[in-house]
C-alpha positions as CSV (number, residue, x, y, z in Angstrom):
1,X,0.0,0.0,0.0
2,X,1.7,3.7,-1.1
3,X,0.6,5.4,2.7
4,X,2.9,4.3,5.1
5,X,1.9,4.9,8.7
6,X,4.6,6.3,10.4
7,X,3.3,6.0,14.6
8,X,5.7,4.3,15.2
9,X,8.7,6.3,14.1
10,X,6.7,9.3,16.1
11,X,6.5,7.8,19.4
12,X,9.7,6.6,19.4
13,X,10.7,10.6,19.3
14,X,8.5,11.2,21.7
15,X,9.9,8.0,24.3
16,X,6.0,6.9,24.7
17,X,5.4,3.8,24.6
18,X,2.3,1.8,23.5
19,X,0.5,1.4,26.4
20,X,0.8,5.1,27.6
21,X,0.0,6.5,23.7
22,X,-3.0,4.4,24.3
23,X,-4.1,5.4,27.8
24,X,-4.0,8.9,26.3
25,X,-6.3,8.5,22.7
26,X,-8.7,5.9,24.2
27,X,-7.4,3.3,21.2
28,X,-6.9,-0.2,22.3
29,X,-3.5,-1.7,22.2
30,X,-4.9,-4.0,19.5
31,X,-5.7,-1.0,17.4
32,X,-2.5,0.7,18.0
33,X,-0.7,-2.7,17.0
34,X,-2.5,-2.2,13.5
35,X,-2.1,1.1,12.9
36,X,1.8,0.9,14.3
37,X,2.4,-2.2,11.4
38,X,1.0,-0.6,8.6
39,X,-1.8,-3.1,8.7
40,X,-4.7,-0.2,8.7
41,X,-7.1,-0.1,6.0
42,X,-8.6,3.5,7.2
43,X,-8.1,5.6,9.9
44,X,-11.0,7.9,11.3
45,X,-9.8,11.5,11.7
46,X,-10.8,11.6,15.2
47,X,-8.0,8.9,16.0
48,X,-5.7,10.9,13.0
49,X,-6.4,14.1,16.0
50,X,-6.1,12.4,19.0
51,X,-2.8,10.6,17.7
52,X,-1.6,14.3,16.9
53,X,-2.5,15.6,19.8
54,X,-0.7,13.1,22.4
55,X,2.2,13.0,20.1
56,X,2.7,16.7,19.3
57,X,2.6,16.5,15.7
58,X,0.9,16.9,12.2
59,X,-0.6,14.4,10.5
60,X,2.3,14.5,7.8
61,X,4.4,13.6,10.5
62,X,1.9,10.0,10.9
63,X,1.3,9.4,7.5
64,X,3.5,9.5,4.1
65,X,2.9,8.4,0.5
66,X,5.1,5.8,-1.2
67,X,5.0,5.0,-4.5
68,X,4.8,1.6,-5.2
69,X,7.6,-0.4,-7.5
């Protein structure tokens, strides 16, 4: 898929981990797990803000395009 999800890379500049990041945007840790593999199909906006919020970002910072080879 060309839109990588880039959580991951965020928290780990932030130093939160999974369980605190999601404490904070009510997701499970299931959910975070998906999102955090690149497994996601969709993401609502309301998790795209919350995830911005409690990491102090934009959503450019979560999400990128890739073409594919």
């Amino acid at each position: 898929m060309p839109i990588v999800v880039n959580v991951d890379v965020m928290m780990a500049k932030r130093k939160i981990g999974a369980s605190e990041l999601s404490d904070k945007i009510g997701l499970t840790l299931s959910n975070l797990s998906v999102l955090k593999n690149n497994k996601a199909k969709a993401v609502r906006f309301s998790t795209l803000e919350a995830l911005c919020r409690a990491l102090e970002c934009q959503p450019g910072d979560l999400l990128a395009f890739e073409e594919e080879e």
